[in-house]
Each structure stands twice: as structure tokens, then as C-alpha cells.
C-alpha positions in Angstrom: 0.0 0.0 0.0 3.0 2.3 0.6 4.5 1.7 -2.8 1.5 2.6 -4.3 0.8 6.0 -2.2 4.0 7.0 -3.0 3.3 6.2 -6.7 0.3 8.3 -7.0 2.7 11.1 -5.2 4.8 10.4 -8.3 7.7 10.4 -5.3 10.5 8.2 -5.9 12.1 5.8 -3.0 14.9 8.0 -3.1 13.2 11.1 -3.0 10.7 9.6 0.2 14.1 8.2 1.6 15.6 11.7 1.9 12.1 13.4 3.3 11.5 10.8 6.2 15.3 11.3 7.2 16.3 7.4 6.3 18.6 5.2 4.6 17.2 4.1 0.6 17.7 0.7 1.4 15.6 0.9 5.4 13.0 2.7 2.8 12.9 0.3 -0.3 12.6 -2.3 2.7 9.4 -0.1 4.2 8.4 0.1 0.4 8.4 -3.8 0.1 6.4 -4.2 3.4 9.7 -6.2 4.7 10.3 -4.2 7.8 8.0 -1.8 10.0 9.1 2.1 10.3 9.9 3.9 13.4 7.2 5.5 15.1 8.7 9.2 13.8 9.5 8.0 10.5 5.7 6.4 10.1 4.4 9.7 11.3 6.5 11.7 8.6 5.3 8.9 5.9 1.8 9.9 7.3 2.1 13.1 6.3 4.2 12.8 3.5 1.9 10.4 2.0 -1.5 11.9 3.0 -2.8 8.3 4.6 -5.6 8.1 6.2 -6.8 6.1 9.3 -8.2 3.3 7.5 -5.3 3.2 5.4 -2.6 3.1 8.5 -4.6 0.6 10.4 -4.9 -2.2 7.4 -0.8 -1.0 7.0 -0.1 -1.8 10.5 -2.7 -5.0 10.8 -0.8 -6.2 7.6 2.6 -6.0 8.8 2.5 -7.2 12.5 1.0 -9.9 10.6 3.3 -10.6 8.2 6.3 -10.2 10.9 4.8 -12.4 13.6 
């Protein structure tokens, strides 16, 4: 769901890697739903990506789930 926020921002990894303060490869990893952010850098992606509450509640359902 990330990838595809940040798609529709027509941001690249690289771009969204430099505004949430991070590493490209911690970002391509958040892009791939392989790894969960920060709390600060999911707030920043928040913003950055305009995502609502339903959309950060399936995010964060989806990936305790898939790290569990």
C-alpha cells in the first residue's frame, strides 16, 4: 500500500528516503512491506503520504501480521 501511495505522489524511493530522514535501502525495505518504520518515520510517511486512518490501520494490521 506504501509503494503505491507514494506512486500516486509520483515520489520516488529516493526522494521519500531523503524526506523521512532514512537510509534508501531501510526505505525500499518499508516500500516492500519487509520491515515496519519507526514510530517518527511512520508519522513523517503519514504526512508525507497523506494516509488516512483506514489506510494506516490495514498498513499496521498487515505487517505485525506478516512479521509475527
Amino acid at each position: 500500500m506504501i509503494k503505491e501511495k507514494r506512486k500516486l505522489k509520483k515520489y520516488t524511493q529516493e526522494q521519500m528516503s531523503e524526506l523521512l530522514g532514512i537510509s534508501l535501502r531501510q526505505y525500499v525495505r518499508i516500500d516492500n512491506e519487509e520491515d515496519i518504520p519507526r514510530r517518527d518515520v511512520l508519522r513523517n510517511l503519514i504526512t508525507e503520504l497523506e494516509l488516512t486512518n483506514e489506510e494506516i490501520g490495514e498498513y499496521i494490521r498487515k505487517m505485525t501480521k506478516n512479521i509475527a
